[in-house]
Chimera marker file (.cmm) of the C-alpha trace (Angstrom):
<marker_set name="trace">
<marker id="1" x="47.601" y="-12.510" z="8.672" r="1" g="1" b="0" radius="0.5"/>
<marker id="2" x="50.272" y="-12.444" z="11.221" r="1" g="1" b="0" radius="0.5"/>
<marker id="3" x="53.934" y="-12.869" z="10.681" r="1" g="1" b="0" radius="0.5"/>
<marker id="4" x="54.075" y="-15.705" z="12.520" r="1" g="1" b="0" radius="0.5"/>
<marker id="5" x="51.355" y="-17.464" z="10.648" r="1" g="1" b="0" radius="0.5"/>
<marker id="6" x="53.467" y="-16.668" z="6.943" r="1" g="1" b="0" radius="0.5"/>
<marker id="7" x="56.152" y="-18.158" z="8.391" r="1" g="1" b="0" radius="0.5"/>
<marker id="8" x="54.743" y="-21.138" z="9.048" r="1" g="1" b="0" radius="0.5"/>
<marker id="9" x="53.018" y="-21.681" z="6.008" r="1" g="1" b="0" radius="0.5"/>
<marker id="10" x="56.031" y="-20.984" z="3.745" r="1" g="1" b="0" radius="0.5"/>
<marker id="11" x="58.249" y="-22.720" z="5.943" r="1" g="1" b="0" radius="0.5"/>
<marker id="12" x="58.748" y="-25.961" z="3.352" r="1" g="1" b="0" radius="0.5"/>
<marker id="13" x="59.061" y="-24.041" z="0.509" r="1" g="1" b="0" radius="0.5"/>
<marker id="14" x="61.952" y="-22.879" z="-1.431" r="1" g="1" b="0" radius="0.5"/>
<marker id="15" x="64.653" y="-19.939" z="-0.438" r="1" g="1" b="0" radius="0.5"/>
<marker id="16" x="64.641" y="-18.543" z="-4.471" r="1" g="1" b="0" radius="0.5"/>
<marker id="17" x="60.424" y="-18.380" z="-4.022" r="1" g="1" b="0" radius="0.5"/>
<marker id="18" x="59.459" y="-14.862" z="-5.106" r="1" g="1" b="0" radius="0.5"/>
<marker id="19" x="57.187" y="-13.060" z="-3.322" r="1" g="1" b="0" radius="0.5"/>
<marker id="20" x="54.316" y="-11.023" z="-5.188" r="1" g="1" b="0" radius="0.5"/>
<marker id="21" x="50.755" y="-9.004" z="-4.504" r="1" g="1" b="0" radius="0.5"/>
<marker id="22" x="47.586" y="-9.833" z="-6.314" r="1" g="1" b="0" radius="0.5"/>
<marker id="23" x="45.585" y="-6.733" z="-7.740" r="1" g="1" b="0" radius="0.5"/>
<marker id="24" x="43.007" y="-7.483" z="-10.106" r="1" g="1" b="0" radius="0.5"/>
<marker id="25" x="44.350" y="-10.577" z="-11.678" r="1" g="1" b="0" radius="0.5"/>
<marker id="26" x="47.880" y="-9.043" z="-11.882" r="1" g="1" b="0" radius="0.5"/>
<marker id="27" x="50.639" y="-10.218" z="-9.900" r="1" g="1" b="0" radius="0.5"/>
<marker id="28" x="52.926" y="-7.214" z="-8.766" r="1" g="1" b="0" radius="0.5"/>
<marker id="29" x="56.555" y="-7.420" z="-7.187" r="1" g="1" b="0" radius="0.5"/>
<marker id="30" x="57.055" y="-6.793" z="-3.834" r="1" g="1" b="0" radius="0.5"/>
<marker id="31" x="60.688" y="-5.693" z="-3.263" r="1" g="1" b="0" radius="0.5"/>
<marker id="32" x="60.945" y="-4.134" z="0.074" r="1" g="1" b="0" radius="0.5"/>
<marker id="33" x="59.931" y="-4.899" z="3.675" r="1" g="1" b="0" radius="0.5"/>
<marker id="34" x="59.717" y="-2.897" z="6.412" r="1" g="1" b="0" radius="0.5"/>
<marker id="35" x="59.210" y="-4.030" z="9.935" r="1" g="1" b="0" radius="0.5"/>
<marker id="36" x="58.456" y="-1.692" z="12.814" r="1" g="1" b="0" radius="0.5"/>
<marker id="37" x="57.119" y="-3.271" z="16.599" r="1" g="1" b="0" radius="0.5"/>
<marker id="38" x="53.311" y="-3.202" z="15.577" r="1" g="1" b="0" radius="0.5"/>
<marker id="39" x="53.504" y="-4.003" z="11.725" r="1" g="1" b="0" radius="0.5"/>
<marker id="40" x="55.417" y="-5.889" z="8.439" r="1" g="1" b="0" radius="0.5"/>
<marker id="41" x="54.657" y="-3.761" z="5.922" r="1" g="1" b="0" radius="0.5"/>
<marker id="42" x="55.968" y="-4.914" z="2.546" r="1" g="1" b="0" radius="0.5"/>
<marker id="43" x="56.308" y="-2.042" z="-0.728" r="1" g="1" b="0" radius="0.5"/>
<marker id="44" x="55.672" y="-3.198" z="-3.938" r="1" g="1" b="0" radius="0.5"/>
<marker id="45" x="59.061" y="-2.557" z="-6.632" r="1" g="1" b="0" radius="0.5"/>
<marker id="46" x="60.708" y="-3.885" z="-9.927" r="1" g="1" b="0" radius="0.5"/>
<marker id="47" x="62.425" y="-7.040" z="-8.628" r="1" g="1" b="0" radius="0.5"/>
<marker id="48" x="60.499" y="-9.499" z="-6.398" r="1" g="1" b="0" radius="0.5"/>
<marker id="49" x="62.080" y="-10.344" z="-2.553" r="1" g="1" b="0" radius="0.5"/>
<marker id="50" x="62.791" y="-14.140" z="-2.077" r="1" g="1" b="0" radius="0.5"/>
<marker id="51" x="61.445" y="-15.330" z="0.402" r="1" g="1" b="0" radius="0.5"/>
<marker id="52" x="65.111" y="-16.533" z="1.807" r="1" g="1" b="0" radius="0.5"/>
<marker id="53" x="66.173" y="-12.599" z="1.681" r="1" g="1" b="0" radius="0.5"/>
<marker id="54" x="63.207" y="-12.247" z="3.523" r="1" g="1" b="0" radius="0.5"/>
<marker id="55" x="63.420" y="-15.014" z="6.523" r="1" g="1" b="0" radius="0.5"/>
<marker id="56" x="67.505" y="-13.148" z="6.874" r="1" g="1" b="0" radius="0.5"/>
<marker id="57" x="65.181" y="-9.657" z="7.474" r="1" g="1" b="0" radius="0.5"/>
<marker id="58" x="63.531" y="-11.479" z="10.011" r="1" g="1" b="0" radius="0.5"/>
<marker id="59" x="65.296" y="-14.028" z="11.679" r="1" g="1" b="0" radius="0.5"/>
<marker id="60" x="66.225" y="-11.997" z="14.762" r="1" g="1" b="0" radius="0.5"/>
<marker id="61" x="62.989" y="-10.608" z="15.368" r="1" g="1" b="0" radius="0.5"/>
<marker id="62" x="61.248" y="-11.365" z="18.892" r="1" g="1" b="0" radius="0.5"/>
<marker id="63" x="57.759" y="-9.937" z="18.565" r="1" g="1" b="0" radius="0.5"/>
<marker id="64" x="56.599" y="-12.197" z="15.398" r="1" g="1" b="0" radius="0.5"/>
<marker id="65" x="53.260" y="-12.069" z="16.112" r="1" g="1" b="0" radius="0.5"/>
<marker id="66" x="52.821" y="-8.650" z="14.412" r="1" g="1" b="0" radius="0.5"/>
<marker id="67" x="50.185" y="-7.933" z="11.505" r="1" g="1" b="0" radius="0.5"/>
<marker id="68" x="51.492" y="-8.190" z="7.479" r="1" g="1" b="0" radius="0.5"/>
<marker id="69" x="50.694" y="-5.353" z="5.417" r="1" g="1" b="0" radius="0.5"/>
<marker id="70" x="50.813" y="-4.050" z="2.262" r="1" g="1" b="0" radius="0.5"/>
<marker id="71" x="51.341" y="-0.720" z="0.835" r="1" g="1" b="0" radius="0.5"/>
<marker id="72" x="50.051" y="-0.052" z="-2.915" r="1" g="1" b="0" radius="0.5"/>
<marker id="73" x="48.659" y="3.512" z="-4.196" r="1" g="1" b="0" radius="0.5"/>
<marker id="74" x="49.221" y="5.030" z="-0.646" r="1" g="1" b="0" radius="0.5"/>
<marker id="75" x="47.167" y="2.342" z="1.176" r="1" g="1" b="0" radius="0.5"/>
<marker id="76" x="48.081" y="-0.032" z="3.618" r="1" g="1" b="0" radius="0.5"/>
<marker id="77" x="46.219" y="-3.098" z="2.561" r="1" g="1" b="0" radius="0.5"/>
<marker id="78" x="45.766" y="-6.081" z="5.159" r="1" g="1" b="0" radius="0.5"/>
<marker id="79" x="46.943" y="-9.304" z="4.142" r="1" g="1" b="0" radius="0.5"/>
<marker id="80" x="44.400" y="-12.251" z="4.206" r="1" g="1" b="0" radius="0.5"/>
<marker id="81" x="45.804" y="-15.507" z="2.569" r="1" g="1" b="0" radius="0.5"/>
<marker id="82" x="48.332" y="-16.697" z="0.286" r="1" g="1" b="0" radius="0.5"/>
<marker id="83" x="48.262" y="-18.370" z="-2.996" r="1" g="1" b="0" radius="0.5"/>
<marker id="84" x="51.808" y="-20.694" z="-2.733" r="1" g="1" b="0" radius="0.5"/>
<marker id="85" x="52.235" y="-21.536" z="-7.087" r="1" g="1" b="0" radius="0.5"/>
<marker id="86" x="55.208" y="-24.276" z="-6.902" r="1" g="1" b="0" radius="0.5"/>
<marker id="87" x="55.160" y="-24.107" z="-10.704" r="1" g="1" b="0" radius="0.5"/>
<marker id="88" x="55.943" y="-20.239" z="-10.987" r="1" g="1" b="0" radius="0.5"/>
<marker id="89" x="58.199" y="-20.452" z="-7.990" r="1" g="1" b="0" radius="0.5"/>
<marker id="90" x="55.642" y="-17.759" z="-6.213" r="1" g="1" b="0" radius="0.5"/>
<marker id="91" x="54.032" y="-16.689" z="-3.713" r="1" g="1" b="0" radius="0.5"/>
<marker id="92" x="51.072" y="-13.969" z="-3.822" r="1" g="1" b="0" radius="0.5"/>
<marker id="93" x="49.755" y="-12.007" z="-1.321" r="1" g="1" b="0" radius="0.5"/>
<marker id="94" x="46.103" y="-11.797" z="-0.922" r="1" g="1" b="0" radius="0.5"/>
<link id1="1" id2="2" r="1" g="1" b="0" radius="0.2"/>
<link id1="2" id2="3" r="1" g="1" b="0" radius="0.2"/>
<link id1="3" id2="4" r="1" g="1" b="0" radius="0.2"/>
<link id1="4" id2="5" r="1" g="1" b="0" radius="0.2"/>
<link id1="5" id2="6" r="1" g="1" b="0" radius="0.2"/>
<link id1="6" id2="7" r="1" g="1" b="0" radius="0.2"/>
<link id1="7" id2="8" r="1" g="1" b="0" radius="0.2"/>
<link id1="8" id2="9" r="1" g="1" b="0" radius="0.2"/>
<link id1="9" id2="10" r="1" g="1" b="0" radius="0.2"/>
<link id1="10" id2="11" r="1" g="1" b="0" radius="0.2"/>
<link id1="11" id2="12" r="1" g="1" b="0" radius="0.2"/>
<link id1="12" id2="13" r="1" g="1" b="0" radius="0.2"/>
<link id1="13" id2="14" r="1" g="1" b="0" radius="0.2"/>
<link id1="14" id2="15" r="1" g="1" b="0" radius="0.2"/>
<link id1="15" id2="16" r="1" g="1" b="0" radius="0.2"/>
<link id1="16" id2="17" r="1" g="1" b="0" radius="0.2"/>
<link id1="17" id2="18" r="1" g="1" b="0" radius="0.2"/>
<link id1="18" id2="19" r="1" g="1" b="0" radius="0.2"/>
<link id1="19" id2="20" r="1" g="1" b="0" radius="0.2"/>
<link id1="20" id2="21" r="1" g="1" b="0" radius="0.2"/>
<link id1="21" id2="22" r="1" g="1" b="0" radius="0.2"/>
<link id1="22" id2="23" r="1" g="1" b="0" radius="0.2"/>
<link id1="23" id2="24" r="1" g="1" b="0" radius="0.2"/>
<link id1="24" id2="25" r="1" g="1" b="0" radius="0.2"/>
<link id1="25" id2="26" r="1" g="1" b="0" radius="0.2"/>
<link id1="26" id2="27" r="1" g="1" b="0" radius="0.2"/>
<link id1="27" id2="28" r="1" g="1" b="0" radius="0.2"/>
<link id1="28" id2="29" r="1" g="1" b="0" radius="0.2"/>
<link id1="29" id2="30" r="1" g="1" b="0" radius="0.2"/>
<link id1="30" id2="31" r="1" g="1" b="0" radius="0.2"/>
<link id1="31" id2="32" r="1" g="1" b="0" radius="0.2"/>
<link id1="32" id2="33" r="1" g="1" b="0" radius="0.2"/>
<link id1="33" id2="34" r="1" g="1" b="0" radius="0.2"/>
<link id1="34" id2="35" r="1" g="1" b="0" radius="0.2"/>
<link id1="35" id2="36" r="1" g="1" b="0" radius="0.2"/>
<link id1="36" id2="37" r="1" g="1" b="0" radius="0.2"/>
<link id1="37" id2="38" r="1" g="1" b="0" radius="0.2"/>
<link id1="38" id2="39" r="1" g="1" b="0" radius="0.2"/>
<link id1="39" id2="40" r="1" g="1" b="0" radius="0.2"/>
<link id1="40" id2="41" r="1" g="1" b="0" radius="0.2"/>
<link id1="41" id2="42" r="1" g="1" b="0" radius="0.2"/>
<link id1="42" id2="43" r="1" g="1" b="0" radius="0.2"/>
<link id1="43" id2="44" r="1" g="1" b="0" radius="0.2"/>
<link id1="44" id2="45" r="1" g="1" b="0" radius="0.2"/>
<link id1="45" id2="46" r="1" g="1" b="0" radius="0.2"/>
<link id1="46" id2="47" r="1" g="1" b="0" radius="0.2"/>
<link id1="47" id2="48" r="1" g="1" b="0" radius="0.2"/>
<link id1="48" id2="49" r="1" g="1" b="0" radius="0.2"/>
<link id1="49" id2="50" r="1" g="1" b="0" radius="0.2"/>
<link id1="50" id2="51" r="1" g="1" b="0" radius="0.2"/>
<link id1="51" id2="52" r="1" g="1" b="0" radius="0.2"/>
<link id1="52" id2="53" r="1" g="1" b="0" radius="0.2"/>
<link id1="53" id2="54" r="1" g="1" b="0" radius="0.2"/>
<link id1="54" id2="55" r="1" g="1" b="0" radius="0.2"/>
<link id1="55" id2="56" r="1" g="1" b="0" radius="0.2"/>
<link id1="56" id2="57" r="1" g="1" b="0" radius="0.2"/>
<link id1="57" id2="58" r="1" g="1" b="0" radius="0.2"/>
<link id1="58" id2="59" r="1" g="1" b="0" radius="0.2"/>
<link id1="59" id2="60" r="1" g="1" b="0" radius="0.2"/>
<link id1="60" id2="61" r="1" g="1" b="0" radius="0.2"/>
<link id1="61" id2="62" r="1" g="1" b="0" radius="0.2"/>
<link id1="62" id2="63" r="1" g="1" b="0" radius="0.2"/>
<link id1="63" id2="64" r="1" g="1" b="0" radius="0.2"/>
<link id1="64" id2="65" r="1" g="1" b="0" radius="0.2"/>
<link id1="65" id2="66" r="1" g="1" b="0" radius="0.2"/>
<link id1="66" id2="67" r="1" g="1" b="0" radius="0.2"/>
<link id1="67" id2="68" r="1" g="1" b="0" radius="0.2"/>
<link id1="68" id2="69" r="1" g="1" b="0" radius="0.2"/>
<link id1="69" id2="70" r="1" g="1" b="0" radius="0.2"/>
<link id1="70" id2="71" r="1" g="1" b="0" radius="0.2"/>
<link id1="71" id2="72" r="1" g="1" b="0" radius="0.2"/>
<link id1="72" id2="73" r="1" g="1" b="0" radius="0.2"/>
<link id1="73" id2="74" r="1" g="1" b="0" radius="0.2"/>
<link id1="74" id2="75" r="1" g="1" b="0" radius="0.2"/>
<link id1="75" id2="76" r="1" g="1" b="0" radius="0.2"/>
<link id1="76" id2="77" r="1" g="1" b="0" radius="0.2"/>
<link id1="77" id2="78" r="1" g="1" b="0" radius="0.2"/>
<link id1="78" id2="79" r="1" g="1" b="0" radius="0.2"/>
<link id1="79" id2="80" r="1" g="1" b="0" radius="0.2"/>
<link id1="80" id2="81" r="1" g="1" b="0" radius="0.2"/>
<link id1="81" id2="82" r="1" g="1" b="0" radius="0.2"/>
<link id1="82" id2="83" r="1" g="1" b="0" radius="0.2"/>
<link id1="83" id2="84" r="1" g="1" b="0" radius="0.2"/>
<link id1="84" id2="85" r="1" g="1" b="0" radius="0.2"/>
<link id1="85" id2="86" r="1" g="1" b="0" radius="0.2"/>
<link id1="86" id2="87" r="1" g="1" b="0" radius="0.2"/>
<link id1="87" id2="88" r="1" g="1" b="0" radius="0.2"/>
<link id1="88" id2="89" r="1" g="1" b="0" radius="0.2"/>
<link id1="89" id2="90" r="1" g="1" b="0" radius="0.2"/>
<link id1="90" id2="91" r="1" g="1" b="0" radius="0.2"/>
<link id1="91" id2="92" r="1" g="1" b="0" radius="0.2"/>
<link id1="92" id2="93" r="1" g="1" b="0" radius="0.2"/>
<link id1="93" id2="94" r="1" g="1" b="0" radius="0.2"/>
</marker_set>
């Protein structure tokens, strides 16, 4: 998935949405993001990123059209989907 394309898909939901990766049934924070020019790469952590502290990371960027990752256990896993879960105020990364 592309930044551009998690953008748009989360685009009508709520600022205070937490943001969260899906390993074996289990939904893990992810606290951190860090963008370079050919990748988003977001790192799992204790407190889940909103996605409004996100869209201020960025807001400013030009080249949106980079790749979202995810780093877990040393790997950089590729993002596929998301599951958007109104109810728990979440998103997960699949």
């Amino acid at each position: 998935m592309r930044l551009t394309d998690f953008l748009q898909l989360t685009n009508d939901l709520n600022n205070q949405t937490n943001l969260y990766l899906t390993i074996d049934q289990k939904a893990i924070p992810l606290a951190k993001v860090k963008i370079t020019s050919t990748a988003c790469l977001f790192i799992p952590g204790k407190k889940p990123l909103t996605k409004g502290k996100f869209i201020k990371l960025v807001q400013n960027i030009h080249g949106r059209s980079i790749p979202i990752y995810i780093s877990h256990n040393d790997q950089k896993i590729s993002v596929y989907g998301i599951q958007i879960m109104t109810s728990k105020n979440a998103i997960r990364l699949t």
